[in-house]
N, C-alpha and C positions, 0 to 999 in steps of 0.2 A: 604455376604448379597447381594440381588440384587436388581435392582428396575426397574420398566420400564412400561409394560404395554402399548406402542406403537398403536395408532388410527390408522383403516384405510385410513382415511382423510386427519390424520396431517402428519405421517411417511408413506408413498407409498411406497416408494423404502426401508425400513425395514422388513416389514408386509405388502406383496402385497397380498392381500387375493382373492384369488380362480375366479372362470368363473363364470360371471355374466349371466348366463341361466336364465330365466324368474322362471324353477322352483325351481331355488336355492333361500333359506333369505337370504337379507343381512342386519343388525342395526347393531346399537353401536358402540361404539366410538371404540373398539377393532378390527371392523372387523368380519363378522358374515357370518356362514355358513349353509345352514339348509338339513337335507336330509329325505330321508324317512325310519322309523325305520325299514322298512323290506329289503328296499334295499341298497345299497351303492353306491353312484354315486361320481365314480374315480376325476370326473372333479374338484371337490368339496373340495378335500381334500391334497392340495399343500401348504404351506407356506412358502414364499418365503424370504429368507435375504442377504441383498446385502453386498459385501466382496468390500472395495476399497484396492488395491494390490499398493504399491505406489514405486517410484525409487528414490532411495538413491542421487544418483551424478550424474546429465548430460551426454550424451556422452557411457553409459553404456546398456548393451543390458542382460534383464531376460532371463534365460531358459525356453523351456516349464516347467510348471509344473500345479498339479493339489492337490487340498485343497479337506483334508477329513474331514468331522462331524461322532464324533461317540456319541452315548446314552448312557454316563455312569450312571444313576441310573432315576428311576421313580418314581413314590409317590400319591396314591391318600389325595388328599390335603382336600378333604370334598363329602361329598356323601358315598351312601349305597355299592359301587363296592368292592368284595374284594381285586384286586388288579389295577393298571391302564395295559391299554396293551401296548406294544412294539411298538415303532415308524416302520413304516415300512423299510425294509431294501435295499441294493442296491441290484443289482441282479448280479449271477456268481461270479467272480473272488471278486467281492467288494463288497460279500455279510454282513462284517463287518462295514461298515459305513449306517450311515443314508442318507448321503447326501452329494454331493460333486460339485468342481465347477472348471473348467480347463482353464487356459492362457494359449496363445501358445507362442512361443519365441516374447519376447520382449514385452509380453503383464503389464511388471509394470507398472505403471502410469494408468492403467483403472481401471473397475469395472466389478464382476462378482458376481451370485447369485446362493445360495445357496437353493436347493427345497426339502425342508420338506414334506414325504406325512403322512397326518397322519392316524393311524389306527381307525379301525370300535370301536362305546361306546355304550354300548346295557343301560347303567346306566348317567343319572345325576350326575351332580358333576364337582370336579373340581381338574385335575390330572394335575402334574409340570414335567417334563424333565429337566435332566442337560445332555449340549450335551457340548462335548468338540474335541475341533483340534486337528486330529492327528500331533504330532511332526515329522516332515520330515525331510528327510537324505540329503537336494541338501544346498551345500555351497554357503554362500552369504544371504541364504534367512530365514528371520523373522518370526514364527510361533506366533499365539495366542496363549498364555498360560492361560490366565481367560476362566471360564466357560461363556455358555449361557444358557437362563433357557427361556423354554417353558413354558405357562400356561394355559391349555386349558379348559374351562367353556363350560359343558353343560348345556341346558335348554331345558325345554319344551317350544315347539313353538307351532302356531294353528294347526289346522286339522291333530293333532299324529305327527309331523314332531320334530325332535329334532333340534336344534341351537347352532350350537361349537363358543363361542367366544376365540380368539386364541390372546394371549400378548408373545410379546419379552421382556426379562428382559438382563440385562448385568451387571456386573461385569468388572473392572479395578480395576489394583491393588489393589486386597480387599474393595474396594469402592463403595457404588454406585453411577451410572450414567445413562444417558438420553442421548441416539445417534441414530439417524437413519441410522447408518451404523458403521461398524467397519473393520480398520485402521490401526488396528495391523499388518498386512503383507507389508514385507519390501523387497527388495532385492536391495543389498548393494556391491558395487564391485567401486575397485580403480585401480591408474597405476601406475608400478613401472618403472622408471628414470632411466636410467644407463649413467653417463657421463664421458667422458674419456679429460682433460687436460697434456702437454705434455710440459716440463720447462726444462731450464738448458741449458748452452751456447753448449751442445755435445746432446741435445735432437733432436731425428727425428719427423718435426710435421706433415710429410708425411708417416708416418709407421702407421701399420695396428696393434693394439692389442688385441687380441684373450680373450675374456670372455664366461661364462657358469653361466648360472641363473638356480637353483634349485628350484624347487618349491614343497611343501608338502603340502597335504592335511587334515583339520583338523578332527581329531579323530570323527571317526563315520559318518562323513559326505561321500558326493558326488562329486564333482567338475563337471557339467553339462555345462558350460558356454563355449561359443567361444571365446577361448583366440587371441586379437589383436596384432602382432607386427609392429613396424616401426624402422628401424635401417637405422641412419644418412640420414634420411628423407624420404626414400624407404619404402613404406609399402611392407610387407611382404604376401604375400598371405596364407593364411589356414596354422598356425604353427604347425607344428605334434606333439602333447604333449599327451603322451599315460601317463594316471595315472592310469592302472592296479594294479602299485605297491607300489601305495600311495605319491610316487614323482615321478619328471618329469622332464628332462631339456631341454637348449632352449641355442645353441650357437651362437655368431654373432662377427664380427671384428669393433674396432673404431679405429678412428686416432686422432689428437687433436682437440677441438673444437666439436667432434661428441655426438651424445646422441641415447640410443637405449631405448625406451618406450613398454612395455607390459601391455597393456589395458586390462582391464573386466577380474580381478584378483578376483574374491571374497575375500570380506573381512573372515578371520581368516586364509587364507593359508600363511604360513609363506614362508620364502623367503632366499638363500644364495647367495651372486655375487660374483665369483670369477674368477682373471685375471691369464693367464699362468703365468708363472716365465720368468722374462727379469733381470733377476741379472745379469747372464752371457753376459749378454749385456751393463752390467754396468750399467742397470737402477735401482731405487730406488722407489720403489712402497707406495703413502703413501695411504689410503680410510678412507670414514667413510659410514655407513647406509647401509655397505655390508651384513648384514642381518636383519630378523625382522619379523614382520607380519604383512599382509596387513590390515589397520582400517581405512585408511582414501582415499579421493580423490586422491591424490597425494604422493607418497612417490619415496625417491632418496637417489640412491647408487655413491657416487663420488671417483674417482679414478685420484692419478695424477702419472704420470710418470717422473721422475729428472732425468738427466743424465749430470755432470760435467765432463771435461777433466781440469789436468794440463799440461798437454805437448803439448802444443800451442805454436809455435814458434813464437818470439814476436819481429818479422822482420821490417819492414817499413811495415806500416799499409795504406794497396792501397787505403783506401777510403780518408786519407789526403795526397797521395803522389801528385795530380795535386796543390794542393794550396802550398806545399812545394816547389816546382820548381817553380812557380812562384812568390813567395817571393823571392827565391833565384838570378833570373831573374832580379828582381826588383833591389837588391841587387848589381849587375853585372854592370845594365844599369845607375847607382848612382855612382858605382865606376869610370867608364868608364869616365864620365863625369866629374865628379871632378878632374882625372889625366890632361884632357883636358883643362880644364880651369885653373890650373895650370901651365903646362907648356903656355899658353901661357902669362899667367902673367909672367913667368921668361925671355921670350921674350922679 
């Protein structure tokens, strides 16, 4: 079901209806357009709907990308026409959309618009369009799934001139609803954590240990985005992650206390962190979160590295050897003195 019907008045930036030329109409609360039955004046025939493209998490940077509208069915709703005609199309390569509207990198958080041209009606009446988003292939990013439905109202206007009143209706989740724009496009990307702690009275917290972050991309999609890294506080410049082959990886060394961050992950690519083998080295590797997929702002892969000794010679221990000599000292200079006083009491 749909509902809508959007004024040119009230919703502008939904239904921004056509060039105000002296000899175009304009009335009604829909938004009115008038031309002349013999000819067709191009300027006239644009309808306009604004797309807000919004950002997921802070910190996070969109790909270009660009939103299709395609015409999946037509319908004359009332009137003698025997069929309604075809929204006009795009031209060359994208001659299957009706309409389409393009962000450049980093353009989530704005607004772009969407321009309808609509075709020549030799008949009155009143003919409905259902236009729908193409599903696109770049990871990370939110496609509309609900239709949009046109509705376009001819009339007879004075001196032979015909009048297209043109409404926007909308659809949410099988609902209807009233929006002067729509909201549905997302683009959603997180960062994954990798921290390295380093324990145990035989642990190096000065050693370098080598990990490998695998990255896969989800099924059917793209991965578009500039992947961010910073390793133990160094950002990394331009990370080379080729995903010709659906994954990708990304190595880097920590020591204890370090953390390596790989930003503007899109959300659904999953993830594996794994650290070389230090067994041989007597270490004891324990992690958690070393794999997953990416869904939220934040996500963390921790790693600890243990390493105990018992063959520790368990000698005089130099950090209490200066207070032990001086006890002893003490000891010495009390003996000393009591022999002294002593003997001269026997005196």
């Amino acid at each position: 079901m749909f509902l809508g019907g959007f004024s040119y008045e009230k919703d502008k930036e939904t239904v921004s209806m056509f060039d105000r030329s002296s000899h175009h109409v304009y009335h009604g609360k829909y938004g009115v357009c008038g031309r002349d039955r013999r000819k067709i004046t191009k300027r006239c025939r644009n309808c306009k709907i604004t797309k807000q493209y919004t950002l997921e998490n802070n910190g996070t940077e969109s790909p270009a990308e660009t939103f299709y509208l395609t015409q999946e069915s037509k319908k004359v709703e009332d009137g003698e026409a025997a069929e309604a005609p075809d929204l006009e199309k795009l031209s060359r390569d994208e001659s299957n959309y009706v309409a389409k509207v393009t962000f450049s990198k980093g353009g989530a958080g704005k607004s772009g618009e969407f321009v309808v041209t609509l075709p020549t009606y030799n008949n009155v009446g009143k003919y409905s369009y259902e236009l729908k988003e193409v599903d696109g292939k770049t990871a990370g990013v939110t496609y509309r799934t609900d239709k949009i439905k046109l509705v376009v109202t001819v009339i007879n206007g004075k001196d032979g001139k015909l009048i297209r009143q043109v409404g926007v209706h909308a659809e949410k989740d099988g609902k209807d609803v009233k929006s002067s724009s729509f909201n549905d496009n997302k683009y959603s990307a997180g960062t994954l954590n990798v921290t390295k702690k380093v324990t145990g009275n035989s642990g190096d917290k000065n050693k370098k240990f080598h990990f490998t972050v695998t990255l896969t991309k989800p099924e059917n999609k793209e991965v578009r985005s500039d992947i961010t890294a910073t390793v133990a506080g160094t950002s990394q410049t331009n990370p080379s992650l080729d995903w010709t082959k659906g994954s990708c990886t990304y190595g880097f060394d920590l020591a204890d206390g370090e953390t390596a961050s790989l930003g503007n992950i899109p959300y659904g690519v999953t993830y594996t962190v794994a650290e070389d083998d230090y067994s041989t080295n007597g270490y004891t590797t324990t992690m958690s979160g070393n794999s997953g997929e990416v869904s939220k702002a934040e996500q963390t892969a921790a790693f600890t590295n243990d390493k105990n000794s018992d063959n520790i010679d368990t000698g005089i221990n130099l950090t209490t050897l200066p207070y032990i000599l001086v006890f002893a000292g003490v000891i010495v200079i009390a003996g000393a003195a009591f022999i002294t006083r002593r003997r001269k009491y026997e005196d």
